[in-house]
C-alpha positions in Angstrom: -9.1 -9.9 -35.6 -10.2 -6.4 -34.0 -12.9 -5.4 -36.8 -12.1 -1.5 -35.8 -8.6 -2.3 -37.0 -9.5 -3.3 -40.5 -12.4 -0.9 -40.7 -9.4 2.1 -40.9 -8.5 3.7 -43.8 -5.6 5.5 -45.2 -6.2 9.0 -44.0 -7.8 7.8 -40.4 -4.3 6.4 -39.1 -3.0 10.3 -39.6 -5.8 12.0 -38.2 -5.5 9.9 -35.0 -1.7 10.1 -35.0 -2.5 13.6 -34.8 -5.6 13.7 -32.0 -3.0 11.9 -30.3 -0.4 14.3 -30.4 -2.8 17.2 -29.2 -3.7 15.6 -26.6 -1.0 14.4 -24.9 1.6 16.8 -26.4 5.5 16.0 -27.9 6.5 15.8 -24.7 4.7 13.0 -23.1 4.8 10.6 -25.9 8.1 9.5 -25.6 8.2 8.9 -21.7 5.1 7.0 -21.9 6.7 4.5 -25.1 10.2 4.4 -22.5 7.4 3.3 -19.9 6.1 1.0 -22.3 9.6 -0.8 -23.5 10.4 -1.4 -20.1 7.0 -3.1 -19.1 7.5 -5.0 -22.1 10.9 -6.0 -21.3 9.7 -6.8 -18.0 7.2 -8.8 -19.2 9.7 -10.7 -21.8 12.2 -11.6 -18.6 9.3 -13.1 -16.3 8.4 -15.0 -19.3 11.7 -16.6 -19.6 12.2 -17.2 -16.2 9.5 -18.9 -15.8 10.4 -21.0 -19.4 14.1 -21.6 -17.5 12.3 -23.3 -13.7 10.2 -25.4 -16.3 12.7 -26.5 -18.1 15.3 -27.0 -14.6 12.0 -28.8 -13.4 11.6 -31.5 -16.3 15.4 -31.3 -16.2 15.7 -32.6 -12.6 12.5 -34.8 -13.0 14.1 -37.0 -15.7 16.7 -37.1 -13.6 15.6 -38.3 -10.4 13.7 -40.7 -12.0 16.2 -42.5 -14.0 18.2 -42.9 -10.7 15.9 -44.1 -8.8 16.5 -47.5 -11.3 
């Protein structure tokens, strides 16, 4: 585990929520989580796509090779 994660305390996560929003303002925030949700979602759909043509693969494998008896 990330040893800066457990090394924060109850007031830290608040302080940096707030260094956060003063630097990047109200504004930006939310475009950049919309930006963020859809690289994740993009992410989640190669992922199954991939899962789906190895699972067709097997699929067509077992297949072809109990024909071939």
């Amino acid at each position: 585990m990330n040893p800066l994660l457990i090394n924060l305390n109850g007031w830290e996560i608040p302080i940096i929520v707030i260094v956060i929003l003063i630097l990047f303002g109200g504004k930006k925030i939310p475009e950049f989580m919309k930006g963020l949700g859809k690289g994740i979602n993009s992410f989640k759909r190669g992922l199954n796509d991939i899962e789906e043509d190895i699972k067709a693969d097997t699929t067509d494998h077992k297949t072809s090779s109990t024909g071939d008896k």
